[in-house]
Backbone of each chain as ProteinMPNN parsed JSONL, in Angstrom:
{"seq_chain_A": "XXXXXXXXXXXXXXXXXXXXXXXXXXXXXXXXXXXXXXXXXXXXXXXXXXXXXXXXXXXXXXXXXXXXXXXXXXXXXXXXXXXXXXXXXXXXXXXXXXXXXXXXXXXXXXXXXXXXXXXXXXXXXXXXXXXXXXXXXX", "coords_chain_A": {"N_chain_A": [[-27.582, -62.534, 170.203], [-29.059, -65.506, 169.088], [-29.8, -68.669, 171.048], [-29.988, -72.176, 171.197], [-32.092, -74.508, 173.342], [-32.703, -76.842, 175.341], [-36.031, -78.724, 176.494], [-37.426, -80.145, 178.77], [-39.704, -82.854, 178.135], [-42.187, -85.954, 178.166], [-42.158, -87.784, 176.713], [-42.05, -90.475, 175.153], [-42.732, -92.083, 172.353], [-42.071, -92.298, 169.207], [-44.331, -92.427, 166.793], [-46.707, -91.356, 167.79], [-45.825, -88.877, 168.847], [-45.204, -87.29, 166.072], [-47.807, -87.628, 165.086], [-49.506, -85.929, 166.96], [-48.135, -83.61, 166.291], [-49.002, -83.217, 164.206], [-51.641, -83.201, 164.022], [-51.507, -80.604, 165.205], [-51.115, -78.807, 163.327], [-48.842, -78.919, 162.183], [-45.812, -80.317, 160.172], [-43.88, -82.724, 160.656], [-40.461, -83.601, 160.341], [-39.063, -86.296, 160.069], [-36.015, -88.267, 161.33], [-34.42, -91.056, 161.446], [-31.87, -92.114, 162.418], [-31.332, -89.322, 163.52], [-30.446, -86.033, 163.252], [-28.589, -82.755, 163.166], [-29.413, -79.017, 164.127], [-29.873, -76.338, 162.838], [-30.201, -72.72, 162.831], [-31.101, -69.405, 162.069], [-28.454, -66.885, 161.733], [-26.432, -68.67, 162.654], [-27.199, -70.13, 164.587], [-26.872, -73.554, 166.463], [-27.336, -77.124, 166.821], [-26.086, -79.501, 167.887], [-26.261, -81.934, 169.151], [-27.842, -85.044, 168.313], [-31.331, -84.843, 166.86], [-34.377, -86.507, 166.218], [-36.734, -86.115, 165.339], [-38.492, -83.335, 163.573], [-39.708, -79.707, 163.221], [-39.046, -77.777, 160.649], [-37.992, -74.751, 159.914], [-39.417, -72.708, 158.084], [-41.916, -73.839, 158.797], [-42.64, -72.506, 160.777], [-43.683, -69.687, 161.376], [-41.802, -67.056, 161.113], [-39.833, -67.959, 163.005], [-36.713, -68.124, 163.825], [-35.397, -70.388, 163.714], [-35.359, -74.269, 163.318], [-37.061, -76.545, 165.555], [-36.714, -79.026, 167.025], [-37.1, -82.698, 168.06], [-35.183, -84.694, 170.613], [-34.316, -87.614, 171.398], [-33.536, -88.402, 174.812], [-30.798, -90.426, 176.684], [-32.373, -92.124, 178.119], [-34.328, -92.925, 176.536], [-36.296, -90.95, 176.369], [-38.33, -88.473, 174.717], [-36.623, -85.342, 174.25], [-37.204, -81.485, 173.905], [-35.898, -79.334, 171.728], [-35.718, -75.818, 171.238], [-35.538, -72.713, 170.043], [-34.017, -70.115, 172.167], [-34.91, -67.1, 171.991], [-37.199, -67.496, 169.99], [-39.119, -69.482, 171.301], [-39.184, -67.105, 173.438], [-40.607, -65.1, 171.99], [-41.992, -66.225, 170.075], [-44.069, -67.579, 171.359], [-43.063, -70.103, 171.361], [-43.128, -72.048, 173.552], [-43.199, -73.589, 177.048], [-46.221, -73.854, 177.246], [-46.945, -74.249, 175.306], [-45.222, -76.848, 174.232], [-47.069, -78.201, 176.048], [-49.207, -78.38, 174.933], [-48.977, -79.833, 173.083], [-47.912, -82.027, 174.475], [-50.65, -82.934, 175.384], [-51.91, -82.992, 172.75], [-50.689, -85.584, 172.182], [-50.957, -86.972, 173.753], [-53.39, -88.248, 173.658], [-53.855, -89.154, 171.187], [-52.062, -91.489, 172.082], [-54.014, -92.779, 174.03], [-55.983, -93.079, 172.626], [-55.444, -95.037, 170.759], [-54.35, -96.937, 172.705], [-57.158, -97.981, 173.425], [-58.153, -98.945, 171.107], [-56.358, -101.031, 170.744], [-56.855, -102.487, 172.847], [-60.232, -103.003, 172.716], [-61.55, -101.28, 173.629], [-64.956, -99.271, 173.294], [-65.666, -96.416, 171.242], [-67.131, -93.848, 172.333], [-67.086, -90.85, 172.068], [-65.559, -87.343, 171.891], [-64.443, -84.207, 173.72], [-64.288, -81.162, 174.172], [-63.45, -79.956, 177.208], [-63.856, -76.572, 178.783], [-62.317, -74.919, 180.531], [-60.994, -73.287, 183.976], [-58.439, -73.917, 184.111], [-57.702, -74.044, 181.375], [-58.213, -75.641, 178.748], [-59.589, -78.913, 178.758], [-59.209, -82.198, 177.422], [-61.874, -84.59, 176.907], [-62.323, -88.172, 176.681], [-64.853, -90.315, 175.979], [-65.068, -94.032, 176.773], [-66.78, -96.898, 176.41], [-66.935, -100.197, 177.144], [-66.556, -103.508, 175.975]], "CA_chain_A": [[-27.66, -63.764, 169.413], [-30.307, -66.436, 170.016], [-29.163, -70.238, 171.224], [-30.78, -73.612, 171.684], [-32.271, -74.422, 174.947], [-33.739, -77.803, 175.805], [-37.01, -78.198, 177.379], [-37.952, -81.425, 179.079], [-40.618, -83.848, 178.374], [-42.429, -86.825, 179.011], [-43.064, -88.228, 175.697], [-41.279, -91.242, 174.4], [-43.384, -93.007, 171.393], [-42.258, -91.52, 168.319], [-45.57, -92.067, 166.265], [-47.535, -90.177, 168.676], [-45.256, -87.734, 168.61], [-45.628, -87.115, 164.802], [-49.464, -87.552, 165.201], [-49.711, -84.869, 167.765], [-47.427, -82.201, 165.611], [-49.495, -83.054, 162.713], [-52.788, -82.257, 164.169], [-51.3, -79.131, 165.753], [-50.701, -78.461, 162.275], [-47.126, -78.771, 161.218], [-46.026, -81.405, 159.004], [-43.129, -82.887, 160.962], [-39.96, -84.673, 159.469], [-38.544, -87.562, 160.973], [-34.963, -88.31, 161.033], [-34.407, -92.064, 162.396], [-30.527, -91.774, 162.456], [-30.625, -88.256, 163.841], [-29.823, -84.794, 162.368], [-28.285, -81.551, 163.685], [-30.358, -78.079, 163.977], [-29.208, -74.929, 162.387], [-30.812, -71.856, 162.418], [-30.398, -67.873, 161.872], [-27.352, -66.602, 162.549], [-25.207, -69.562, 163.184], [-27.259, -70.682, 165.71], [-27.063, -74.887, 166.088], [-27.556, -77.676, 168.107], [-25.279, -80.704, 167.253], [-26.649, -83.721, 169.614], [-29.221, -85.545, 167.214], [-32.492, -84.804, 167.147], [-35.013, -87.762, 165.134], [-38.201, -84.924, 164.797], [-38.112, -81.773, 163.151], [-40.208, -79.005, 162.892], [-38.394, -76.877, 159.452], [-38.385, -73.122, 160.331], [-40.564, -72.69, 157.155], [-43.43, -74.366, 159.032], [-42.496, -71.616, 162.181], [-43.812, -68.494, 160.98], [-41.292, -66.182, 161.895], [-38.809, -68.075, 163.675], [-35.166, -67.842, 163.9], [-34.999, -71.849, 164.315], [-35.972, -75.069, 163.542], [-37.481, -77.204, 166.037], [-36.364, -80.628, 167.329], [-36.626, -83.707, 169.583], [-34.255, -85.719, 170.141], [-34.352, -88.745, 172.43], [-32.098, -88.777, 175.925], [-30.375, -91.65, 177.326], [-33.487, -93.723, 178.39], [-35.497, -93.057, 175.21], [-37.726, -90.052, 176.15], [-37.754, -87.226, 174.184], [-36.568, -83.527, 174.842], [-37.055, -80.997, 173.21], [-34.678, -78.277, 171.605], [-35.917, -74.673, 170.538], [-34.453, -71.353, 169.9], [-34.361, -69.095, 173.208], [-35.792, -66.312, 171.028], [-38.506, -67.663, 169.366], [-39.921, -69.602, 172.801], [-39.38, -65.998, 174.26], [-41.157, -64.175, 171.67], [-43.225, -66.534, 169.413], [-45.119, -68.46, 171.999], [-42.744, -71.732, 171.306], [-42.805, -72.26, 175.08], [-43.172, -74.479, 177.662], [-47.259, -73.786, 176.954], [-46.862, -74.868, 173.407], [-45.061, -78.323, 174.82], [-47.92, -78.512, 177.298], [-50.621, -78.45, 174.238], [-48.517, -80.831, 172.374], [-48.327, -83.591, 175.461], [-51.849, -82.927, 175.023], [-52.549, -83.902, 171.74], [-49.545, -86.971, 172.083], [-51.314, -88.174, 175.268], [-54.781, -88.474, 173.166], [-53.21, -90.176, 170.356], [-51.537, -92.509, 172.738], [-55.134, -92.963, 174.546], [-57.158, -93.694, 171.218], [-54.435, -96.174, 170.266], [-55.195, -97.522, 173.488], [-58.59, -97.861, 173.11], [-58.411, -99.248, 169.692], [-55.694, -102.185, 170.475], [-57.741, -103.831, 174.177], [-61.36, -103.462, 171.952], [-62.967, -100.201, 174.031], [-65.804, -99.26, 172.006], [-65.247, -94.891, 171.673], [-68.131, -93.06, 172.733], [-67.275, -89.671, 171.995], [-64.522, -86.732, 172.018], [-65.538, -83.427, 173.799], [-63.437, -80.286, 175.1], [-64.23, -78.851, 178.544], [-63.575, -75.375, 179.029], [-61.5, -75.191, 182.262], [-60.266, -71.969, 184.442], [-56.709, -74.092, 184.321], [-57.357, -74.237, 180.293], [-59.393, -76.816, 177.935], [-59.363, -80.443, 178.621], [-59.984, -83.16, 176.387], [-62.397, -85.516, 177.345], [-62.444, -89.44, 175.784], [-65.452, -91.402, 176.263], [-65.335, -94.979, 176.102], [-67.697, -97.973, 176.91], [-66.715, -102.012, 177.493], [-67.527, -103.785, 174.613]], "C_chain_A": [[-28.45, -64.825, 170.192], [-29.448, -67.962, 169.926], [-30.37, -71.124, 171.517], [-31.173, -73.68, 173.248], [-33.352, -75.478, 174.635], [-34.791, -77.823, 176.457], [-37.436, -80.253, 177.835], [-39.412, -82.004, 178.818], [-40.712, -85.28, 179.039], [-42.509, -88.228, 177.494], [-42.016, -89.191, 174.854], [-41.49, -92.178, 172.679], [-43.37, -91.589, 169.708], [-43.657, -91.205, 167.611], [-46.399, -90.947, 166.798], [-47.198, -89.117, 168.426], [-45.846, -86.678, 167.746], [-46.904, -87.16, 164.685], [-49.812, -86.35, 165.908], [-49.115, -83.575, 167.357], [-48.265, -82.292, 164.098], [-50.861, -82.492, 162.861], [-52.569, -81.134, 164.448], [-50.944, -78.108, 164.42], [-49.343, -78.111, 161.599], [-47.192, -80.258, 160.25], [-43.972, -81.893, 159.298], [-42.048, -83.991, 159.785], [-39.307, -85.742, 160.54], [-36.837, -88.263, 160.666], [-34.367, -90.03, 161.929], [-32.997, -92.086, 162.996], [-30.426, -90.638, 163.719], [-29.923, -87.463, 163.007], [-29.782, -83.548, 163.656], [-29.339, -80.639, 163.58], [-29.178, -77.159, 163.543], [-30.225, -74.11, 161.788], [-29.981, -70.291, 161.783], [-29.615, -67.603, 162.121], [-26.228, -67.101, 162.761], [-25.829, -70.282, 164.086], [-27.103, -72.413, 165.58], [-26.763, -75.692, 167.302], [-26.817, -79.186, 167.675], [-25.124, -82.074, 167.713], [-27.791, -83.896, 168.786], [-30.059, -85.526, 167.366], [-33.799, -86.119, 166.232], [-36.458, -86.918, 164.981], [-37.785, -83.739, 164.592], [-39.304, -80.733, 163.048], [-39.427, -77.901, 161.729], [-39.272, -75.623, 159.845], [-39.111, -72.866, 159.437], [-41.793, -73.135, 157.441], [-43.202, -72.958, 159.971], [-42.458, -70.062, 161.541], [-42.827, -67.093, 162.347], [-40.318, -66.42, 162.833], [-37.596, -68.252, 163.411], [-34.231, -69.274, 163.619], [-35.583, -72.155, 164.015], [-36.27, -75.822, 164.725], [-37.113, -78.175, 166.531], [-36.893, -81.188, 168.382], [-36.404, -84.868, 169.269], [-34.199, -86.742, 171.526], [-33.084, -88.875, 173.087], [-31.648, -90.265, 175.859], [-31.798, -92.552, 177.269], [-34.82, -93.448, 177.185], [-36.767, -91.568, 175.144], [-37.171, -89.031, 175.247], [-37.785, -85.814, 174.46], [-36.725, -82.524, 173.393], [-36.26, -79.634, 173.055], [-35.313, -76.927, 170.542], [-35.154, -73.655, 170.943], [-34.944, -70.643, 171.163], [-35.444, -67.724, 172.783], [-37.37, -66.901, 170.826], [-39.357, -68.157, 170.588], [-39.815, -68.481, 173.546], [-40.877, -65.068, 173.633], [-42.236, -64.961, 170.541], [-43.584, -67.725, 170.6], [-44.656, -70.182, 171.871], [-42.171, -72.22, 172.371], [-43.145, -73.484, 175.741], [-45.016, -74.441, 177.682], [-47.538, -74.462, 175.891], [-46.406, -76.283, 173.476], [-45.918, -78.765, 175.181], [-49.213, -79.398, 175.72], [-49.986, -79.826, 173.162], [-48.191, -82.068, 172.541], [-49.472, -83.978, 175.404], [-52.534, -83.991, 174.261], [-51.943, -85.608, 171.628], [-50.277, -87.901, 173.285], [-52.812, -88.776, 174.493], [-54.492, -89.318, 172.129], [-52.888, -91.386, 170.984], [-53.031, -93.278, 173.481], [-55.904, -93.996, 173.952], [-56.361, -95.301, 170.812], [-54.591, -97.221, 171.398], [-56.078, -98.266, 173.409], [-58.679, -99.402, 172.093], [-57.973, -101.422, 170.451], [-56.515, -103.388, 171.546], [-59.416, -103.523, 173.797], [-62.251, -102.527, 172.82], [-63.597, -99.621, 173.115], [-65.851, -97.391, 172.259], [-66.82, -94.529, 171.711], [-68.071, -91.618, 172.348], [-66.306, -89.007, 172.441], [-65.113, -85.387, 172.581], [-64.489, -82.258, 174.686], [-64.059, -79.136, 176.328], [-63.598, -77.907, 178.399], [-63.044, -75.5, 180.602], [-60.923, -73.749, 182.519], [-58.696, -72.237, 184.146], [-56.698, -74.418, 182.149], [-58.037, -75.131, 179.457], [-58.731, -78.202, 178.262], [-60.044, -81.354, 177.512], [-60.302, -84.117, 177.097], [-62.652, -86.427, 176.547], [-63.413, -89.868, 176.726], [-65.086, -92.706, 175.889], [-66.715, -96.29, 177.315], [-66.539, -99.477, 177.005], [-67.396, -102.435, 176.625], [-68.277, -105.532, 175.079]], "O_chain_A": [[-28.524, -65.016, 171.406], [-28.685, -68.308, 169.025], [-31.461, -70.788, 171.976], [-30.649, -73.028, 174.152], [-34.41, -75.329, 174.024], [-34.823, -76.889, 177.258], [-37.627, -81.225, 177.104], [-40.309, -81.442, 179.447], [-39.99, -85.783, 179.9], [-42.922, -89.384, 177.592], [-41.262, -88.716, 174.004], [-40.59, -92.74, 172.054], [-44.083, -90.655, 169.341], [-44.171, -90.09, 167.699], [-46.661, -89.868, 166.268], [-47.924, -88.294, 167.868], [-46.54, -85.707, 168.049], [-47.192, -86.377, 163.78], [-50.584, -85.641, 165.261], [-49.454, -82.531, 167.915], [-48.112, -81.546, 163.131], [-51.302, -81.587, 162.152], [-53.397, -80.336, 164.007], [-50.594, -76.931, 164.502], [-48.99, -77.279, 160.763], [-48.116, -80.95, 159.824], [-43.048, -81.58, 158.547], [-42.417, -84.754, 158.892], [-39.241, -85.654, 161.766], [-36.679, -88.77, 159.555], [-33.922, -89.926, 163.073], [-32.986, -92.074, 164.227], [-29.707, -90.83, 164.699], [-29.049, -87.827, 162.22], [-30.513, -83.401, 164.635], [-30.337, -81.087, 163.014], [-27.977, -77.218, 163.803], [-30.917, -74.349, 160.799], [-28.867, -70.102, 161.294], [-29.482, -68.02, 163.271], [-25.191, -66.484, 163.0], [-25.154, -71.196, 164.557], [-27.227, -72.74, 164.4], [-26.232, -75.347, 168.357], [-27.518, -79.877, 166.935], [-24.45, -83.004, 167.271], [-28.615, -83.005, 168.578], [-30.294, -86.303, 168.292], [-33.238, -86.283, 165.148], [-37.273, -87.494, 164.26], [-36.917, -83.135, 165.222], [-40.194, -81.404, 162.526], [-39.225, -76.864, 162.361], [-40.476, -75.437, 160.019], [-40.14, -72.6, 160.059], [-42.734, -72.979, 156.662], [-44.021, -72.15, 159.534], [-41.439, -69.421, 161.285], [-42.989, -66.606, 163.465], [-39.852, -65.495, 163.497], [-37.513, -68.734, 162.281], [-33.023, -69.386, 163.409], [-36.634, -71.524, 163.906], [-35.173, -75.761, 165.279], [-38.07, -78.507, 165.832], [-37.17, -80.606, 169.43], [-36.807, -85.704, 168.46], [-34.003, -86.26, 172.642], [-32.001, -89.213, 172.609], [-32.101, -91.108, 175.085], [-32.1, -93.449, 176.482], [-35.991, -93.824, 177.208], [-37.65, -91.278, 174.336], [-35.99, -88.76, 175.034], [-38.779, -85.191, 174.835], [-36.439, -82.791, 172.226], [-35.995, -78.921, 174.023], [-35.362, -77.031, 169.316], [-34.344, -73.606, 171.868], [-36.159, -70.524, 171.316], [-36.554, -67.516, 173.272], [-38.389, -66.678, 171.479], [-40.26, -67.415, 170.972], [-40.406, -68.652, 174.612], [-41.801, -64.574, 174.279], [-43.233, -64.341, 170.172], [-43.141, -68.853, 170.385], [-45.354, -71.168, 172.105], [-41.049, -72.727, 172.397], [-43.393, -74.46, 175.033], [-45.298, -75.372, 178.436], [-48.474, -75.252, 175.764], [-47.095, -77.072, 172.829], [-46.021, -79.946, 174.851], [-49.748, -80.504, 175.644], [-50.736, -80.632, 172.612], [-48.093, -82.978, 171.718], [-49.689, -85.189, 175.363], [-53.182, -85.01, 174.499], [-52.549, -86.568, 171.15], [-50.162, -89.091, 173.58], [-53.236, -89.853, 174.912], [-55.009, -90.429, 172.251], [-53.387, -92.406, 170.506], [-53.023, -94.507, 173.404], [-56.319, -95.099, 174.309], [-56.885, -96.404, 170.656], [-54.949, -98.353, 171.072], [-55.777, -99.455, 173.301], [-59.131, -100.517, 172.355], [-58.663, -102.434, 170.577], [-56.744, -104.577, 171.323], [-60.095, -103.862, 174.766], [-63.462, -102.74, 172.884], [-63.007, -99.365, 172.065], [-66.062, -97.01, 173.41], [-67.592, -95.119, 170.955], [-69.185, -91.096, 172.299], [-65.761, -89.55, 173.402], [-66.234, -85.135, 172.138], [-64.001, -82.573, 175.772], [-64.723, -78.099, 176.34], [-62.533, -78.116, 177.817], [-63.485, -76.159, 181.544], [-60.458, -73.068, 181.605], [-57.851, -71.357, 183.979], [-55.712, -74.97, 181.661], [-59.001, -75.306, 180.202], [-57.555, -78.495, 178.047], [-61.119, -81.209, 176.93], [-59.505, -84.652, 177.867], [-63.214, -86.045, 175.521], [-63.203, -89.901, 177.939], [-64.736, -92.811, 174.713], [-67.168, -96.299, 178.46], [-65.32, -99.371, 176.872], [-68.533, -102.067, 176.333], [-69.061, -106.091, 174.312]]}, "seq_chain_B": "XXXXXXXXXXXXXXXXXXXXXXXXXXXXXXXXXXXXXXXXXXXXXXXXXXXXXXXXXXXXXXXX", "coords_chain_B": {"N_chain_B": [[-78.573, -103.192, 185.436], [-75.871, -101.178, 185.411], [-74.335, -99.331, 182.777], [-70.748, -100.032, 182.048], [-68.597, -97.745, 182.19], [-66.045, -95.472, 181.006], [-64.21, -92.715, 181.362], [-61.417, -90.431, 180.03], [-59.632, -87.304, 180.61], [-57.991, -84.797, 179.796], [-55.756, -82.706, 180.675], [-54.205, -79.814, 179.66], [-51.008, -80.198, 180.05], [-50.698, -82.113, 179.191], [-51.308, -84.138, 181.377], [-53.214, -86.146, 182.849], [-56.609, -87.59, 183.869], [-58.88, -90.633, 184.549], [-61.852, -91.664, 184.824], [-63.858, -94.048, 186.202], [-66.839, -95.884, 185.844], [-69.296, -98.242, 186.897], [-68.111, -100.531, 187.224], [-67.084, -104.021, 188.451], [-65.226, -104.981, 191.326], [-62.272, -106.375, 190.56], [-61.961, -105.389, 187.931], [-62.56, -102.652, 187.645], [-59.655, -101.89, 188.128], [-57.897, -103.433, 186.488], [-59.058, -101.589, 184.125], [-58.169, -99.663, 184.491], [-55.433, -100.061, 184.367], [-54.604, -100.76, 181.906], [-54.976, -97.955, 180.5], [-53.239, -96.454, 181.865], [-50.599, -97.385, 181.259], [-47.437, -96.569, 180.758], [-47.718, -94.693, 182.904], [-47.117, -92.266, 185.988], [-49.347, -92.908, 188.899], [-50.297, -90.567, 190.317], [-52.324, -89.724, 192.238], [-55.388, -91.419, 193.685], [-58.37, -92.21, 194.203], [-61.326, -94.359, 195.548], [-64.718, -94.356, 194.938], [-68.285, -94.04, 196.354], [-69.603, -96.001, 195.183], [-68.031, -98.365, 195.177], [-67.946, -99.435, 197.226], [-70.344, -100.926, 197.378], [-70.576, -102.942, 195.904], [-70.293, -102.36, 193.253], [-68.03, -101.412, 191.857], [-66.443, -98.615, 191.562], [-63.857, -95.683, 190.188], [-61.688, -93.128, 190.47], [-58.614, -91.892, 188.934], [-55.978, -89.822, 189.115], [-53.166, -89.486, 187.129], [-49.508, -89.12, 185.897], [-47.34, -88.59, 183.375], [-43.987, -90.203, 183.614]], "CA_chain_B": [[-77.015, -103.333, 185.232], [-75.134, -100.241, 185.177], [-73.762, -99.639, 182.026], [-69.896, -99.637, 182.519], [-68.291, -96.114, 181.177], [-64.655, -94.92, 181.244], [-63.949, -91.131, 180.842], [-60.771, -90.184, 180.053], [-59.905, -86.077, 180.485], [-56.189, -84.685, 179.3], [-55.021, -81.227, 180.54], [-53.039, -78.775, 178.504], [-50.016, -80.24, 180.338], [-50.699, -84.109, 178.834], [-51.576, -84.654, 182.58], [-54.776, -87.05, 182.747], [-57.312, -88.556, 184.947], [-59.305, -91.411, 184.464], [-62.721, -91.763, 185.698], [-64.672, -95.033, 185.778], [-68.365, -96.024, 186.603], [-70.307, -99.277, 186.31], [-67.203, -101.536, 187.162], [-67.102, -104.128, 189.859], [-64.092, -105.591, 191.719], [-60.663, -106.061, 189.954], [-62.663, -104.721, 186.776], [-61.832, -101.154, 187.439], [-58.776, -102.161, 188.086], [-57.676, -103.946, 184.713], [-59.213, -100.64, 182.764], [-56.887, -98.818, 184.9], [-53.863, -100.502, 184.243], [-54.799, -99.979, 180.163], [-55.009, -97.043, 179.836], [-52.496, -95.837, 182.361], [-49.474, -97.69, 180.538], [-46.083, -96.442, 181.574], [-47.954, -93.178, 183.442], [-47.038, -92.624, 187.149], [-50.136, -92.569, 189.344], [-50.351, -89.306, 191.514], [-53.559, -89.33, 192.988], [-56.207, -92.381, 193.421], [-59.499, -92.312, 194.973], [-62.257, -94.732, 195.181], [-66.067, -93.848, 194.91], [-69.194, -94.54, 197.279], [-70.402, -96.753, 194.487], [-67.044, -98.781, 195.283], [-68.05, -100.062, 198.15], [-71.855, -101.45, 197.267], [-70.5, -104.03, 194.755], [-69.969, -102.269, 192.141], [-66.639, -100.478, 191.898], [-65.827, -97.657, 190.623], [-62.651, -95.709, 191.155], [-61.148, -92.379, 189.898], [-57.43, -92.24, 188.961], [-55.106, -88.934, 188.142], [-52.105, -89.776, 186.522], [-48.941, -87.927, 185.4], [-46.204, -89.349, 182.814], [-42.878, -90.352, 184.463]], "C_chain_B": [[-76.876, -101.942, 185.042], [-74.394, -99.74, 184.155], [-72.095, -99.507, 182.567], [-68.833, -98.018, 181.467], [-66.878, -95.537, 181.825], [-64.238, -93.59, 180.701], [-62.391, -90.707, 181.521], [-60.578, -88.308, 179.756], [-58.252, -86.279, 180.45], [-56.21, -83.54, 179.595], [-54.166, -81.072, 179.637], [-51.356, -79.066, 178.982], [-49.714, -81.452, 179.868], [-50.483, -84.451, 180.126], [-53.409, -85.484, 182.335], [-55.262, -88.003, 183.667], [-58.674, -89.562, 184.652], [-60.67, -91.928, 185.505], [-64.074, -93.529, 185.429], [-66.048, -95.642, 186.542], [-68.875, -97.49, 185.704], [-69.444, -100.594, 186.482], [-67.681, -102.338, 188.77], [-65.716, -105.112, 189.876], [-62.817, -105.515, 190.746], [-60.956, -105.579, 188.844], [-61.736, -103.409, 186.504], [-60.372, -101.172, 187.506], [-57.833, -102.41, 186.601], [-57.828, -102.844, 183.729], [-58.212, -99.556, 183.589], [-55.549, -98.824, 184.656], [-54.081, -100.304, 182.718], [-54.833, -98.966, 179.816], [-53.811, -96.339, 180.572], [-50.668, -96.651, 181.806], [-48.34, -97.237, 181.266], [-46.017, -95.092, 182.692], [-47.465, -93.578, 184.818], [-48.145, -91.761, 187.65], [-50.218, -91.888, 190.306], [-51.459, -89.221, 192.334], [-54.622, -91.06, 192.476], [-57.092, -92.351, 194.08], [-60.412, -93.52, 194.577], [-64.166, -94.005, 195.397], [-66.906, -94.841, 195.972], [-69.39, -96.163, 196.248], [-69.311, -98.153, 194.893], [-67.513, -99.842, 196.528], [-69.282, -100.736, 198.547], [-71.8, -101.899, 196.117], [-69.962, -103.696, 194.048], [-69.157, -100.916, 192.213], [-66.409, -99.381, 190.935], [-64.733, -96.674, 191.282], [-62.294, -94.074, 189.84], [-59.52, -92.054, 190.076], [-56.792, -90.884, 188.725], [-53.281, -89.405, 188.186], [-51.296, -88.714, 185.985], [-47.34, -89.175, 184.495], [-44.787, -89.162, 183.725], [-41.9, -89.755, 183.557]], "O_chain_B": [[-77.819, -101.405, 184.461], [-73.286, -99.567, 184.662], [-72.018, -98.838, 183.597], [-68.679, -97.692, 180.29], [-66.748, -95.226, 183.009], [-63.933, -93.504, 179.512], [-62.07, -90.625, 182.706], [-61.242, -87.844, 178.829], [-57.518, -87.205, 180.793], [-56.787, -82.906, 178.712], [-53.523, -81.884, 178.972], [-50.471, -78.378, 178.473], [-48.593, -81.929, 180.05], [-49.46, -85.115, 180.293], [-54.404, -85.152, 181.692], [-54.653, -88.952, 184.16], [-59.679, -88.862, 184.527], [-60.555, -92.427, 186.624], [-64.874, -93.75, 184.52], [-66.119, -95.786, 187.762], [-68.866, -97.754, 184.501], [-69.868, -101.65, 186.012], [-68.239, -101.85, 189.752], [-65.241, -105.76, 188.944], [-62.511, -104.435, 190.24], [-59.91, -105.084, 188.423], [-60.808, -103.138, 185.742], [-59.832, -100.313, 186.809], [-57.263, -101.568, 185.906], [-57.14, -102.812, 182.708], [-57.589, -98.683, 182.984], [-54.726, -97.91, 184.705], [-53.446, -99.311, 182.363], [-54.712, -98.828, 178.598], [-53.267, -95.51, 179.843], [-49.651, -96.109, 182.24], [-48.28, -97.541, 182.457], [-45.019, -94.572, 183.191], [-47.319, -94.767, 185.098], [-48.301, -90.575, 187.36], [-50.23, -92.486, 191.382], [-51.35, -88.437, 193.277], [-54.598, -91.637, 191.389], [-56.614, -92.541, 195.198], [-60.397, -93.824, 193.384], [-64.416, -93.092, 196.184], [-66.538, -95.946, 196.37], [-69.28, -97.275, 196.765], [-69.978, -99.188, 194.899], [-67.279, -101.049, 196.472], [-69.462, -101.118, 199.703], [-72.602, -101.574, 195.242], [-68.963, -104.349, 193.751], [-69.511, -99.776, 192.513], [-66.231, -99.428, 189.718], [-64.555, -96.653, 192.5], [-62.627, -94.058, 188.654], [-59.088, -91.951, 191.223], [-57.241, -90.601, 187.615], [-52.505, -89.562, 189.128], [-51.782, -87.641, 185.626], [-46.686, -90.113, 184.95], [-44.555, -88.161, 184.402], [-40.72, -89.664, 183.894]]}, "name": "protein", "num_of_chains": 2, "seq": "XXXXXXXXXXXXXXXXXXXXXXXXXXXXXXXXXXXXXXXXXXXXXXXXXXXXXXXXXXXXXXXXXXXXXXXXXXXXXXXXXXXXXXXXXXXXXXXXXXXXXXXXXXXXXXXXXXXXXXXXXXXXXXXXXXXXXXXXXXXXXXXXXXXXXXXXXXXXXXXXXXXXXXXXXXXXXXXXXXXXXXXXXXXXXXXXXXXXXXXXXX"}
């Protein structure tokens, strides 16, 4: 039988969040309150989570998704042991999803102290693809 | 003039380093502190250019 298993992040700004699971292509829900998880089996996770990924987006998994904000506001996240064993919803899959949340957070950046964007551009890297933001001084 | 140019790069871990050219004095500074927000700064170097007026400075950063 498969169980929950937290995974630490870094990532406190809900929006982002939800911006960064939406490009990755899910279509997150948002729970401001907090909601439980329950998957296959019985499995469930019953401290509140305020993001969801619905196992219907998770081809093939056992579990929905969550993260739910610790004590000082960041958020963790909570997937099925299973499915991060065997569908790739690992600590790789977090990694690509600080990713996109750190670029969101960047642009937003950008936007609010008046840097003028120059251009978006992914290096190829031995440690994996980076995203590169240009900007200028306006 | 130099134009001034800020290149931001993001690993697959949402680790990111901050590279800036064309700045001088507390300049680079100021675009450092913007974009690095609540990150904690792991690594900081400055550049040759740094030290012939015009500052420039490369930063890697890692969220706390």
């Amino acid at each position: 039988m498969s169980q929950y298993e937290e995974l630490t992040t870094t990532m406190s700004d809900q929006q982002y969040l939800v911006e960064a699971l939406t490009e990755l292509g899910y279509k997150p829900e948002v729970q401001p309150e907090g909601t439980s998880l329950r998957g296959y089996g019985g499995v469930a996770w019953n401290r509140p989570v305020q993001v969801t990924i619905p196992r219907d987006q998770l081809r093939g998994a056992l579990a929905p998704i969550g993260f739910g904000r610790d004590a000082t506001g960041v958020f963790q996240a909570v997937i099925d042991d299973l499915d991060r064993q065997y569908l790739g919803l690992d600590q790789a899959w977090l990694g690509r999803v600080a990713q996109a949340y750190k670029e969101k957070q960047t642009m937003a950046v950008a936007r609010s102290k008046g840097y003028v964007f120059r251009g978006r551009e992914v290096v190829q890297t031995p440690q994996g693809p980076r995203v590169q933001l240009r900007f200028a001084v306006r | 003039m130099q134009d001034k140019l800020i290149v931001i790069e993001i690993d697959e871990a949402g680790n990111s380093t901050i590279d800036l050219a064309g700045f001088q004095g507390q300049g680079c500074g100021d675009v450092a502190k913007d974009f690095r927000g609540d990150d904690a700064v792991t690594q900081s170097s400055k550049k040759r250019e740094f030290y012939a007026q015009v500052a420039t400075t490369k930063q890697t950063q890692r969220k706390v």
